[in-house]
C-alpha positions as CSV (number, residue, x, y, z in Angstrom):
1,X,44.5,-21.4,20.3
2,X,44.9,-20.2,16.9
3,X,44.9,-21.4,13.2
4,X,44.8,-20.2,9.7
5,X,42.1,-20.7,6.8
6,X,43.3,-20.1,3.4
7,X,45.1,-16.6,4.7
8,X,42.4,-16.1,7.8
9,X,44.0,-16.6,11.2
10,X,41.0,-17.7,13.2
11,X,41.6,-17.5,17.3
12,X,39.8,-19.0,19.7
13,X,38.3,-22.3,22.0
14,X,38.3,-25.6,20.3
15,X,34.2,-26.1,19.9
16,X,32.1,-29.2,20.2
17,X,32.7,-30.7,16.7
18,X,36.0,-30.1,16.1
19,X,35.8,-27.0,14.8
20,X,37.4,-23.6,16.3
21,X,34.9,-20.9,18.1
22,X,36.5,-17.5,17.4
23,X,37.0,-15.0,15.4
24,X,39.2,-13.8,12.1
25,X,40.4,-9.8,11.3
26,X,37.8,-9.9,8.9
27,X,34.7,-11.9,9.9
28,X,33.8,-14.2,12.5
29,X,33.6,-17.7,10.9
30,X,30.8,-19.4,12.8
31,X,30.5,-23.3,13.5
32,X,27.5,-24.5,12.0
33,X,26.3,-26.7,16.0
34,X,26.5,-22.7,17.3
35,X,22.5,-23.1,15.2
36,X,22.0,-26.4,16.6
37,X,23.4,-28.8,13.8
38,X,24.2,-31.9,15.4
39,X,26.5,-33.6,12.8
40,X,26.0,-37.5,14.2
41,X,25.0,-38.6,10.6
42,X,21.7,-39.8,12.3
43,X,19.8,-36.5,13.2
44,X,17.8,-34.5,10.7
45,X,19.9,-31.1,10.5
46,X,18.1,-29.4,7.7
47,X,16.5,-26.8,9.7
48,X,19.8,-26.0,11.8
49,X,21.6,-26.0,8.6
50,X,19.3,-24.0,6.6
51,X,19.4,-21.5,9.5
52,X,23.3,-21.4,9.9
53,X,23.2,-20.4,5.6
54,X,20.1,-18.3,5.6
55,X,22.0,-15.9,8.6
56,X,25.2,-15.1,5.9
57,X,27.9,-15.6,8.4
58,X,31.1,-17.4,7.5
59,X,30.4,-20.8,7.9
60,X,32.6,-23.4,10.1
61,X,31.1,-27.0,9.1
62,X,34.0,-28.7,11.3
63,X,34.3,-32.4,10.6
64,X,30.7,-33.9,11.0
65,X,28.3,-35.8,9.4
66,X,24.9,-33.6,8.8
67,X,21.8,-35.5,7.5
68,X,19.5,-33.4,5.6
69,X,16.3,-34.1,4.0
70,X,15.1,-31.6,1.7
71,X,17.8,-29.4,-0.4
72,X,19.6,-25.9,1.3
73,X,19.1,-22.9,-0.2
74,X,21.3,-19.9,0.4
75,X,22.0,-16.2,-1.3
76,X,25.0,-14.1,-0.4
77,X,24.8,-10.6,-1.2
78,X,28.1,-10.1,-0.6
79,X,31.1,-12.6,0.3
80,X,30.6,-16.0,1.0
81,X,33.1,-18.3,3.6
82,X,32.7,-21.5,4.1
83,X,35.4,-23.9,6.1
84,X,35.4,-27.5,6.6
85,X,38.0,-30.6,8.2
86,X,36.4,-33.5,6.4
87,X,32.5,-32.4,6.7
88,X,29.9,-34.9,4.5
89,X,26.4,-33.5,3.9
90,X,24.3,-36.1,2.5
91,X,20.4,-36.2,1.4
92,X,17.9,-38.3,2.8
93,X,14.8,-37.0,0.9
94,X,11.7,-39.0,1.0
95,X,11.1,-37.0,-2.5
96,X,13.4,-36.4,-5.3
97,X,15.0,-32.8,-5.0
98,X,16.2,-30.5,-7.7
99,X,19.4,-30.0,-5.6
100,X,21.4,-30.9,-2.9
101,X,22.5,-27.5,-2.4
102,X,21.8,-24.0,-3.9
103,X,23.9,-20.5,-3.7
104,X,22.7,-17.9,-5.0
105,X,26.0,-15.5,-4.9
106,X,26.3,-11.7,-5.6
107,X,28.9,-9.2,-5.9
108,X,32.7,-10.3,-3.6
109,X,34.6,-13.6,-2.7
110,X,33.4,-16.5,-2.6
111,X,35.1,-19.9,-1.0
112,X,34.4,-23.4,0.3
113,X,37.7,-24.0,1.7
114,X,39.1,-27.3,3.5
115,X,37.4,-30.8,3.4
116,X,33.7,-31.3,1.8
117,X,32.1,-34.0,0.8
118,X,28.3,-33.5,-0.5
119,X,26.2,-36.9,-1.2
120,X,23.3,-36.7,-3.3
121,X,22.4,-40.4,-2.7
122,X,20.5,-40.5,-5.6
123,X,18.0,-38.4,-4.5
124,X,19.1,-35.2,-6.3
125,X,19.5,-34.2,-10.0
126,X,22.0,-31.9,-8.6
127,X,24.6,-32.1,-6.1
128,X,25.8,-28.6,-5.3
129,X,24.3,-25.7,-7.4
130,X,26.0,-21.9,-7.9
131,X,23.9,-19.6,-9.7
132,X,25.8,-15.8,-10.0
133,X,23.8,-12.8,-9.6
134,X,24.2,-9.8,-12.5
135,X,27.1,-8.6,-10.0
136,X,28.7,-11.8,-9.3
137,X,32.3,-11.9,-7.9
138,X,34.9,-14.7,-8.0
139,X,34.0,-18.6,-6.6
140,X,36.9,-20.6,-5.3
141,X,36.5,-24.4,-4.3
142,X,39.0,-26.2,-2.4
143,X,38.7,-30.2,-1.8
144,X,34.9,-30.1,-2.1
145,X,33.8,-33.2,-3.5
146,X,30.4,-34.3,-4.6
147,X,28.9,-38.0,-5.8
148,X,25.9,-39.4,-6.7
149,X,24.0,-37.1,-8.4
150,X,20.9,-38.7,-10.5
151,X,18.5,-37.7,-12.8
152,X,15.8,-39.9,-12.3
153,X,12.9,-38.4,-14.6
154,X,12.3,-35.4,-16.5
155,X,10.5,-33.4,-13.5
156,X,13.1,-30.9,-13.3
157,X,15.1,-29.0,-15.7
158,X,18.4,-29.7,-14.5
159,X,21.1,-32.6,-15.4
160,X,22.4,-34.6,-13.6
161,X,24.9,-32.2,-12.3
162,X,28.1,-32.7,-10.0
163,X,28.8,-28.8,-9.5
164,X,26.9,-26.6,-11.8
165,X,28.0,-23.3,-11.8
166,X,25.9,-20.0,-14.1
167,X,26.3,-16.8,-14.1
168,X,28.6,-13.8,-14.8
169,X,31.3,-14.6,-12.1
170,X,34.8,-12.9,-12.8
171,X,36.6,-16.1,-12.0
172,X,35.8,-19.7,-10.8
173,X,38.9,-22.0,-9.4
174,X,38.7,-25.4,-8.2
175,X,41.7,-26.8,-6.5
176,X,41.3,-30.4,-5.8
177,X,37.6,-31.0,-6.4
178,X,36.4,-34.0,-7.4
179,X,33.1,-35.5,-8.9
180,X,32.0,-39.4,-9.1
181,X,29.3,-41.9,-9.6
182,X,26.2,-39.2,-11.7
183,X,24.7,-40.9,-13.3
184,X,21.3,-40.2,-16.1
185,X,18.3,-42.5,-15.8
186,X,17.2,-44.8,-19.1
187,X,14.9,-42.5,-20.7
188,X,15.7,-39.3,-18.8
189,X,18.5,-37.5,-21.3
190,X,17.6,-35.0,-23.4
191,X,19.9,-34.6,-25.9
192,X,21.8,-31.3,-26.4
193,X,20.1,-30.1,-23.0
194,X,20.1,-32.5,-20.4
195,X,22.6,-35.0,-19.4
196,X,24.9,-36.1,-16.7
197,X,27.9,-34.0,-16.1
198,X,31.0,-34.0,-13.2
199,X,31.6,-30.0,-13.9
200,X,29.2,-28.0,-15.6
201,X,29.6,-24.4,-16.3
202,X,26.5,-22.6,-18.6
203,X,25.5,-18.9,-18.5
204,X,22.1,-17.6,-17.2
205,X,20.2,-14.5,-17.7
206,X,23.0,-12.5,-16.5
207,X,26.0,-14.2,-18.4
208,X,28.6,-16.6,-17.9
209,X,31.5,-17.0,-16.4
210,X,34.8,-15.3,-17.6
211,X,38.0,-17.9,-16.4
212,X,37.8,-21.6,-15.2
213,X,40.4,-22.7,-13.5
214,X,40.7,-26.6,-12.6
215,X,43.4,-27.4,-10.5
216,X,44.1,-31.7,-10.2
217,X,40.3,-32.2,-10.9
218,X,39.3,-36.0,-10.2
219,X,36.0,-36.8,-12.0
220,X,34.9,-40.9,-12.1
221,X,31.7,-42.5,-13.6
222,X,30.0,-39.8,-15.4
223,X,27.6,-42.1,-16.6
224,X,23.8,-43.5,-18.2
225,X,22.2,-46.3,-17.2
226,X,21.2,-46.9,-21.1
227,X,23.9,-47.9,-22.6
228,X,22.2,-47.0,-25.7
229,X,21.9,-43.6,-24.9
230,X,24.8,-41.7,-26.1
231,X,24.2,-38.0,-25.6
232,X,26.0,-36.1,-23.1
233,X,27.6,-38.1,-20.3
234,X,30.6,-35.5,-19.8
235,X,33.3,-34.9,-17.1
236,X,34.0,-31.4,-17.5
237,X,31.6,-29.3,-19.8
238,X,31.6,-25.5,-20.7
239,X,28.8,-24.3,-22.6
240,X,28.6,-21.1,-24.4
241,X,25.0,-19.7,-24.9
242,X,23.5,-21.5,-28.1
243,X,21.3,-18.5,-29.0
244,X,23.0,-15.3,-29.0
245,X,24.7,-13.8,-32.1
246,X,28.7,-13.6,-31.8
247,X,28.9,-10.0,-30.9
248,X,27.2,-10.7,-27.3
249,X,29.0,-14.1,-26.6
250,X,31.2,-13.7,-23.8
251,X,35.0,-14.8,-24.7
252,X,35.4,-17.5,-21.8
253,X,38.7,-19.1,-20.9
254,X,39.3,-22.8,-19.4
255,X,42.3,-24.0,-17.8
256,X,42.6,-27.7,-16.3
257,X,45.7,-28.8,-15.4
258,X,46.8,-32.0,-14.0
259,X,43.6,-34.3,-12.3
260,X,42.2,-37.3,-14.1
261,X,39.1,-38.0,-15.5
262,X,38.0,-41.4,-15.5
263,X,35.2,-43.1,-17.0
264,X,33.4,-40.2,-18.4
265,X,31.1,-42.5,-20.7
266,X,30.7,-39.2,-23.2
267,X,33.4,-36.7,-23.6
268,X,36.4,-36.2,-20.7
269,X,36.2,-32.0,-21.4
270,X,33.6,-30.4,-23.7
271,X,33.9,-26.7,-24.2
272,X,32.8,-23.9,-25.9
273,X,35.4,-21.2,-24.6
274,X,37.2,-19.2,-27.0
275,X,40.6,-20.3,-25.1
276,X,40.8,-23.6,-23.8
277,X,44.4,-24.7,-21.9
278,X,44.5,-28.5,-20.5
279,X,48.0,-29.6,-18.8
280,X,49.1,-33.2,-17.8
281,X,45.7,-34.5,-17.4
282,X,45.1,-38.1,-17.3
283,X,42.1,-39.8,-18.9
284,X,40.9,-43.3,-18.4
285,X,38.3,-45.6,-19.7
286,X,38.2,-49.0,-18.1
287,X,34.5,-49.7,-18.8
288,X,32.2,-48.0,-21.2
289,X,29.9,-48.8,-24.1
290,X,30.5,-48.5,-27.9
291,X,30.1,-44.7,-29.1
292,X,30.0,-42.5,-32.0
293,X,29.4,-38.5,-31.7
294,X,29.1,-37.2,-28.5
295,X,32.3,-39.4,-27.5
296,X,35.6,-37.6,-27.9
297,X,38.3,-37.8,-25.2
298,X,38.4,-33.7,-25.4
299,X,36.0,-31.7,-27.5
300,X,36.7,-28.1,-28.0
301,X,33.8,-26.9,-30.3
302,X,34.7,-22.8,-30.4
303,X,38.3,-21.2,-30.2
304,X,41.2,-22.4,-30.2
305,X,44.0,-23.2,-27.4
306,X,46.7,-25.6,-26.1
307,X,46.7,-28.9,-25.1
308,X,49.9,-30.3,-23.5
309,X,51.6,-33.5,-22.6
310,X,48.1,-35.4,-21.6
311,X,47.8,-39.2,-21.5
312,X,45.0,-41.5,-22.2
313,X,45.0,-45.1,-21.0
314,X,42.3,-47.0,-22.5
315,X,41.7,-51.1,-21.4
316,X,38.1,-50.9,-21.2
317,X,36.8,-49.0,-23.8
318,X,38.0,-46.1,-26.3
319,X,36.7,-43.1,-27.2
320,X,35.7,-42.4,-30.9
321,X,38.3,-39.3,-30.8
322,X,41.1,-38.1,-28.4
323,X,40.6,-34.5,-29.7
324,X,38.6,-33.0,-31.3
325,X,39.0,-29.3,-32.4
326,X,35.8,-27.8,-34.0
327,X,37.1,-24.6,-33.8
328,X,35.8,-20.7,-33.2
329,X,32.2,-22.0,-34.7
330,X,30.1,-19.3,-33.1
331,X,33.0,-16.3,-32.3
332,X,35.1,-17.1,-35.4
333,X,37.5,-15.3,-34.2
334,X,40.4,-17.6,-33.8
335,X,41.3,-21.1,-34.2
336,X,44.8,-21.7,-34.0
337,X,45.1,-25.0,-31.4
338,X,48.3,-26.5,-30.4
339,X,48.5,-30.6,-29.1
340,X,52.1,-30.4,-27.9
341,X,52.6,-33.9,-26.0
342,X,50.2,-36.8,-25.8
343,X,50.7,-40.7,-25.2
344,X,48.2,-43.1,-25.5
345,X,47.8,-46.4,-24.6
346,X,45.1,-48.8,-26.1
347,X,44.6,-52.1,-24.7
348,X,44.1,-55.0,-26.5
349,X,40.9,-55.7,-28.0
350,X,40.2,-51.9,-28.5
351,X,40.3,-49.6,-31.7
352,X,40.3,-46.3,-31.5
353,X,39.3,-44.5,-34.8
354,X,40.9,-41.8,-34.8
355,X,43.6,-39.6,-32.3
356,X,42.5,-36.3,-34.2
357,X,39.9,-34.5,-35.8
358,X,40.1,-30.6,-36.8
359,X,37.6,-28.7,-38.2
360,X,38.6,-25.0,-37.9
361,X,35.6,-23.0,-39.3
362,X,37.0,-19.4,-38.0
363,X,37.0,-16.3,-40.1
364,X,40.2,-15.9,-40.8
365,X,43.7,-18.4,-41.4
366,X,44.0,-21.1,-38.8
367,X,46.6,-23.6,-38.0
368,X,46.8,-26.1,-36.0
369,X,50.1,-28.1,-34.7
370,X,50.1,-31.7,-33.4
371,X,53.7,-32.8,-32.2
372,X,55.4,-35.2,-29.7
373,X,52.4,-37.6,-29.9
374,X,53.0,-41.8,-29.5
375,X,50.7,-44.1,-29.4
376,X,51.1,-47.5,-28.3
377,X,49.3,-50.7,-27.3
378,X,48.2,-54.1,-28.3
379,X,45.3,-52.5,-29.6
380,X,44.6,-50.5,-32.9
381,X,44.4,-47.0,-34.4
382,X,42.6,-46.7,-37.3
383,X,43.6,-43.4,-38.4
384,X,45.8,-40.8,-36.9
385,X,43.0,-38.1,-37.9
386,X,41.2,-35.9,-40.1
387,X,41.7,-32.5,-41.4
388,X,38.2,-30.6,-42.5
389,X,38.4,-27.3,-44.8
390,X,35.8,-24.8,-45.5
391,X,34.1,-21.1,-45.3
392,X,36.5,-20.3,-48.1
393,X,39.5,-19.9,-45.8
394,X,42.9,-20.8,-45.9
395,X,43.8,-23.5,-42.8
396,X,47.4,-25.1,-42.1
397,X,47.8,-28.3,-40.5
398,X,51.3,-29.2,-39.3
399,X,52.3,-32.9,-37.7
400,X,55.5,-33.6,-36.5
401,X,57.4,-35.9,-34.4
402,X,54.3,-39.1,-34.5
403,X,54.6,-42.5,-33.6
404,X,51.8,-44.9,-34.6
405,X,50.2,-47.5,-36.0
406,X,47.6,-46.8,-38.2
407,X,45.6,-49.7,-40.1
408,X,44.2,-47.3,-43.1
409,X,46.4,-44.5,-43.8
410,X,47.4,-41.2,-41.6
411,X,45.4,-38.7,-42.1
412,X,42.3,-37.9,-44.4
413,X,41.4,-34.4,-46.0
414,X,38.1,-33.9,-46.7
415,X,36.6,-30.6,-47.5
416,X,33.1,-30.2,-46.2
417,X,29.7,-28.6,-47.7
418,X,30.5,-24.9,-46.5
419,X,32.1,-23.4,-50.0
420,X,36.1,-23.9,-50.4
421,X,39.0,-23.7,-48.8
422,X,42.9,-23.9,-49.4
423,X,45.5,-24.6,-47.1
424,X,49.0,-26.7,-46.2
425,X,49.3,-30.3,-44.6
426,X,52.8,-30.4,-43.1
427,X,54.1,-33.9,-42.1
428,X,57.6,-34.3,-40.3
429,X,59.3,-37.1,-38.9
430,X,56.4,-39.6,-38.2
431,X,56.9,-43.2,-37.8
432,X,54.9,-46.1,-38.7
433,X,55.5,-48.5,-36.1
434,X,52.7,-51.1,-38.0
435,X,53.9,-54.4,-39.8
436,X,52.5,-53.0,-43.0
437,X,53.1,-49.6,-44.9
438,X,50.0,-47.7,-44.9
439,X,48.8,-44.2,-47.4
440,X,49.8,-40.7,-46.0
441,X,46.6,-39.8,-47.1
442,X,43.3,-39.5,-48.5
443,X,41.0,-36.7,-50.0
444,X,37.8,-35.9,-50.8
445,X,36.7,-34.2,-53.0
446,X,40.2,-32.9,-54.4
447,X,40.5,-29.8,-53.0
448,X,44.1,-27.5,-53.4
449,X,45.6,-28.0,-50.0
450,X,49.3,-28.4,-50.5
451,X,51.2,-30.9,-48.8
452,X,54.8,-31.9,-47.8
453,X,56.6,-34.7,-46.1
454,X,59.6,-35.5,-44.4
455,X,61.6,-37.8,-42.4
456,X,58.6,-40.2,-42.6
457,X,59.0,-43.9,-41.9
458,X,56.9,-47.3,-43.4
459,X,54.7,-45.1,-45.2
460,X,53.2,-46.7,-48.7
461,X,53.9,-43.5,-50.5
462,X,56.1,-40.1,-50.3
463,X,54.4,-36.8,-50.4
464,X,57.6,-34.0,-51.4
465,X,56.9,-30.6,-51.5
466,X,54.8,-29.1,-51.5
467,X,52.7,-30.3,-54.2
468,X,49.1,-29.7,-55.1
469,X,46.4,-32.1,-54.0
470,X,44.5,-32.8,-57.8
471,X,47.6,-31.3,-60.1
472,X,49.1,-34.6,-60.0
473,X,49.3,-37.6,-62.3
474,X,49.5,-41.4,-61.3
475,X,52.0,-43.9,-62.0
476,X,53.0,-46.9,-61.5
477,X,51.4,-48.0,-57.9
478,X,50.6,-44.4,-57.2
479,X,46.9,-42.6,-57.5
480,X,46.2,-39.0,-57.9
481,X,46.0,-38.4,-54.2
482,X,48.9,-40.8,-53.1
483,X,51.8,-40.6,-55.6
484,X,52.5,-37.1,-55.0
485,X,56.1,-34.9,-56.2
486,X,57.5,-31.8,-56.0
487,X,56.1,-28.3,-56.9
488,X,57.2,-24.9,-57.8
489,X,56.7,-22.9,-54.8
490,X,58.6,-20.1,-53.0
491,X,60.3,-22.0,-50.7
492,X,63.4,-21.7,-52.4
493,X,66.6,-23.2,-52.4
494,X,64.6,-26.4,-50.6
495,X,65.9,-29.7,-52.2
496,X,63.2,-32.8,-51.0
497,X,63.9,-36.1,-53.1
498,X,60.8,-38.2,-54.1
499,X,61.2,-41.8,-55.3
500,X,59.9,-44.5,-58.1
501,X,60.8,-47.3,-59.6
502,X,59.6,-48.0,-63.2
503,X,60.2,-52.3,-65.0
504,X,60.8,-52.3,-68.3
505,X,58.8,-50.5,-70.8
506,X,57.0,-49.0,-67.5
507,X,56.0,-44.6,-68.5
508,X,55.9,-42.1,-65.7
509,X,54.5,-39.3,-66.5
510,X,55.1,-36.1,-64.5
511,X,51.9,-33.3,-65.7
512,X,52.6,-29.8,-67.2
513,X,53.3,-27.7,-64.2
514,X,53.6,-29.6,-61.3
515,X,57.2,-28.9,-61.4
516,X,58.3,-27.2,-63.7
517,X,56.6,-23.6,-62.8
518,X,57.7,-20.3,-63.9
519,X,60.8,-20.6,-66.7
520,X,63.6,-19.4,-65.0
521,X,67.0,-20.6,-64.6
522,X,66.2,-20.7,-61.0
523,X,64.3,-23.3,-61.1
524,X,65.9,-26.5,-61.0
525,X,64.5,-30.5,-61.6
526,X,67.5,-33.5,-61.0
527,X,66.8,-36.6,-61.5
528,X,69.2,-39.7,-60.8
529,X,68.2,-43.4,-62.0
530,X,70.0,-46.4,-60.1
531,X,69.5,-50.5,-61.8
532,X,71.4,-51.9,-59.1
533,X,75.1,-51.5,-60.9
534,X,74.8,-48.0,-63.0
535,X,74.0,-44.5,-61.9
536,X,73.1,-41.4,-63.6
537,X,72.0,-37.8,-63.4
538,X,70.1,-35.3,-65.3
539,X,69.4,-31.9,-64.7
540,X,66.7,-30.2,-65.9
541,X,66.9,-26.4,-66.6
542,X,64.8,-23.4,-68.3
543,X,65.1,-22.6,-71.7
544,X,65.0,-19.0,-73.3
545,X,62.1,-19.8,-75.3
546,X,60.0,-21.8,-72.1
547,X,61.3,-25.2,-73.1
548,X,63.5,-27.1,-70.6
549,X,66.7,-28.1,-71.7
550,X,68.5,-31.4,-70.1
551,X,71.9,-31.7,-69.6
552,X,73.7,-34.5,-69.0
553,X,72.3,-38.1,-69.7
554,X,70.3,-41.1,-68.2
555,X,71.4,-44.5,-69.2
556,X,68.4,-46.0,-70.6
557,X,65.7,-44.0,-70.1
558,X,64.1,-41.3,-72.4
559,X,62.8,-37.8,-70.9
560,X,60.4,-36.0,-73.2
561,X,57.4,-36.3,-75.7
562,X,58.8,-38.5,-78.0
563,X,59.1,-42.1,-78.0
564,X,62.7,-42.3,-78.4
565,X,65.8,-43.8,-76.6
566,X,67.8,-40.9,-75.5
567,X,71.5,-41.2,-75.6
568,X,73.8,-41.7,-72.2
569,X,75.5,-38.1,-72.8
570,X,74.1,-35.0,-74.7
571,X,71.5,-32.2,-74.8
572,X,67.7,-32.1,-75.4
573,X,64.7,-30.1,-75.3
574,X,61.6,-31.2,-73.2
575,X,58.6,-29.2,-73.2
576,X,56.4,-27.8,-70.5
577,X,53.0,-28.2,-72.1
578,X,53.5,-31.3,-73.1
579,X,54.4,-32.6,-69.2
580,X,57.3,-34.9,-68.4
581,X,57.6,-38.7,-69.4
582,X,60.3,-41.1,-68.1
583,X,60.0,-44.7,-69.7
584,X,62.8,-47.2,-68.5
585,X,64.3,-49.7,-71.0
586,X,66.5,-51.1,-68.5
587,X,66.1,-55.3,-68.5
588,X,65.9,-54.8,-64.7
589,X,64.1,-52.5,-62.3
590,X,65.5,-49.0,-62.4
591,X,64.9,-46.3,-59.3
592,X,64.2,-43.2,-59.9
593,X,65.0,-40.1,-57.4
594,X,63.9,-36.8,-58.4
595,X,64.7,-33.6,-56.2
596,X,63.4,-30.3,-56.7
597,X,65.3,-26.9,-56.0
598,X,63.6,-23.9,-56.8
């Protein structure tokens, strides 16, 4: 009879577990009972199975059960075949072992094709183990899964690992691999170093690896028994080396798409590539503990990338971030991340602080765009996220298409220790699907990072644009960072209103500059007043010696320096230096629209 593995058609006899005795065009893959592996789940088979991997033939591991009882170690030169229906290896060590399994793999292909399942029963800090030579090739997976990897003490320096892979490999894909139950002993953590992790990819002596690919990865209970403890407890983590200056870091890349990660009590994806993709992946949390740092949904500490149309059910615990984009902090190369598509769902009883937090640190102008993101729930949001500046670099951050419910306000900007920064918040159609208005935003310290709103809904104040962050005045129910109005800028021929209302003998005072700008008839300031029955307009215009001249009237209201109450109809002066006031001496409220066209 025949078959085909993954592209290898195999011919031969059916053998005694299930497996088929023959041979392929390339190799022939050899059952694993052809070295005496019995496969009843009872029998010791370390010695058969140690002897089937030391020999370097394609490997057939059919559909037993194999009972080992100290770890399998294994190095291929060259290519590396493995094929299994439904195999389980599982440990039965009367000692704790460092791993389950170890491959050491050198230059060519390397697969585990077909069904897998590795057990580490708890006696193992490491379920299945890849270390890549200096001429390592490519490493596919393929419905191998692995549980119950522990880290009992400190005796070995390894974490509890799922899948660990090192080394300079050209590639790694899994398709279909799955991770549950590791888990990190009270006590045994060390923090930044050693933790408990589904997928772990790190470099060695030699390097690290260049792509990840994770196709429908399934990782569950990535865990500490302290619930304390809350370093590193990740699903998937890629670490870049910590040491090396940015000229010899290797650019990685990570793709995941699809899967679900599912109680990772620490982050769901932590990486350090320089270009990180993750597509339609799911992320629970129906039991965890209470965290801080060290427990966003998806970290992404260097680079940039994409994430797209992910969704995050939470009804047991939340994260303290969704995402979290620390961007290009060792290669500084690039920054620019994209969150195209997220919805999140927060059970009741929860609060998640915040959906983002960006902190692009690269070398040269970042932006970052977050669109097409709801979040829902009988739980609460605290704040849609934060927006960090620094390294005396100009950053852009551009929201659009939001629905949520924040408590405090939308977004803070806060500009952290490293020097300066400018940049642009941009805020389109997001609605507020709260009871109660809440602030755009918040900075600290003023810093000039320009900002611009529209189409925003149950918001407690307007941001038009774009104005300057600290070049702004208060009035009435406004502060310097919320009650912001248009500026001169170059986006010309854009008309954005802003709105106030002002009670009787109420002063708004618009500063010199904010938008007025250079004196040129160009540059245009309207403002209309409404008291419920009367409407006027005003526009303001430059004058040929820098003063602005207002044609036109507003019933009630005065425009200028001067405490005086302008007439309905006629022409004035108004001067720059001296800012713009608008005092109402209307008996009841009077509205106030302003637009800007410059």
């Amino acid at each position: 009879m025949t078959a085909t593995i993954w592209g290898l058609t195999c011919s031969g006899v059916p053998g005694g577990d299930g497996s088929l005795e023959g041979s392929t065009s390339l190799k022939t893959i050899v059952p694993v009972s052809n070295f005496g592996a019995i496969g009843d789940g009872l029998t010791d088979d370390t010695v058969a199975l140690q002897a089937a991997i030391t020999s370097g033939s394609p490997l057939n591991w059919g559909s037993g059960v194999y009972r080992i009882t100290s770890k399998l170690v294994g190095t291929y030169e060259s290519s590396m075949i493995w094929v299994a229906y439904g195999a389980k290896i599982f440990l039965d060590s009367p000692v704790v072992q460092q791993q389950v399994v170890l491959l050491n793999l050198g230059e060519g292909e390397h697969s585990i094709l077909g069904q897998l399942k590795i057990d580490a029963n708890l006696k193992a800090y490491c379920v299945l183990d890849f270390e890549g030579t200096a001429t390592a090739g490519t490493l596919h997976l393929d419905n191998v899964y692995v549980t119950r990897a522990y880290r009992s003490g400190t005796v070995f320096p390894t974490g509890a690992e799922g899948i660990w892979t090192k080394g300079p490999f050209k590639s790694v894909v899994f398709d279909n691999c799955s991770a549950e139950d590791c888990r990190l002993a009270e006590g045994a953590g060390v923090p930044g170093l050693y933790g408990v992790f589904g997928f772990s990819f790190s470099s060695n002596t030699f390097g690290q690896v260049a792509l990840i690919e994770l196709n429908n990865p399934k990782i569950n209970k990535i865990w500490c028994e302290d619930n304390t403890y809350v370093a590193d407890q990740d699903g998937i983590r890629v670490i870049a080396p910590s040491v090396a200056p940015s000229s010899n870091v290797t650019e990685q890349t990570l793709i995941v798409t699809g899967g679900k990660i599912k109680n990772a009590y620490g982050r769901g994806i932590k990486s350090q590539c320089e270009m990180t993709t993750i597509i339609g992946t799911t992320f629970i949390r129906t039991q965890g503990f209470a965290r801080g740092y060290g427990n966003e949904e998806i970290d992404i500490q260097e680079g940039g990338g994409l994430i797209k149309d992910i969704q995050c059910l939470y009804t047991g615990s939340c994260p303290e971030i969704v995402v979290q984009l620390v961007t290009a902090r060792v290669l500084k190369k690039t920054g620019n991340a994209i969150i195209d598509g997220a919805h999140v769902f927060i059970g009741a009883g929860l609060t998640l602080p915040r959906f983002f937090t960006t902190s692009p640190v690269a070398e040269n102008a970042q932006v970052t765009t977050i669109s097409n993101v709801s979040i829902v729930g009988e739980g609460s949001l605290t704040i849609l996220g934060a927006f960090y500046g620094a390294y005396n670099k100009e950053f852009h951050l551009r929201l659009s298409d939001i629905v949520a419910a924040p408590t405090n306000r939308l977004v803070n900007v806060v500009l952290r220790d490293w020097g300066s920064a400018t940049g642009t918040l941009t805020i389109d159609r997001v609605i507020n699907t709260g009871p109660t208005p809440v602030a755009i935003i918040t900075q600290l310290p003023p810093w000039p990072v320009k900002v611009s709103t529209t189409e925003i809904i149950n918001f407690a104040d307007h941001i038009r644009g774009y104005s300057i962050l600290g070049e702004i005045g208060a009035g009435p129910g406004y502060t310097a960072t919320e009650g912001l109005i248009p500026r001169n800028t170059d986006r010309a021929g854009v008309a954005r209103p802003y709105s106030f209302t002002l009670s009787n003998g109420e002063t708004y005072t618009i500063p010199s500059g904010t938008c007025i700008g250079t004196a040129t008839a160009s540059n245009l300031l309207m403002i209309a007043t409404s008291d419920g029955t009367r409407n006027s307009q005003a526009i303001i215009a430059a004058g040929a010696d820098g003063t602005q001249v207002l044609a036109g009237g507003a019933s009630s209201t005065w425009v200028g320096s001067l405490s005086i109450n302008e007439p309905i109809s006629g022409t004035y002066r108004i001067w720059r230096n001296a800012g713009i006031n608008i005092k109402s001496y209307a008996a009841n409220p009077v509205t106030f629209t302003i637009w800007y066209i410059g």
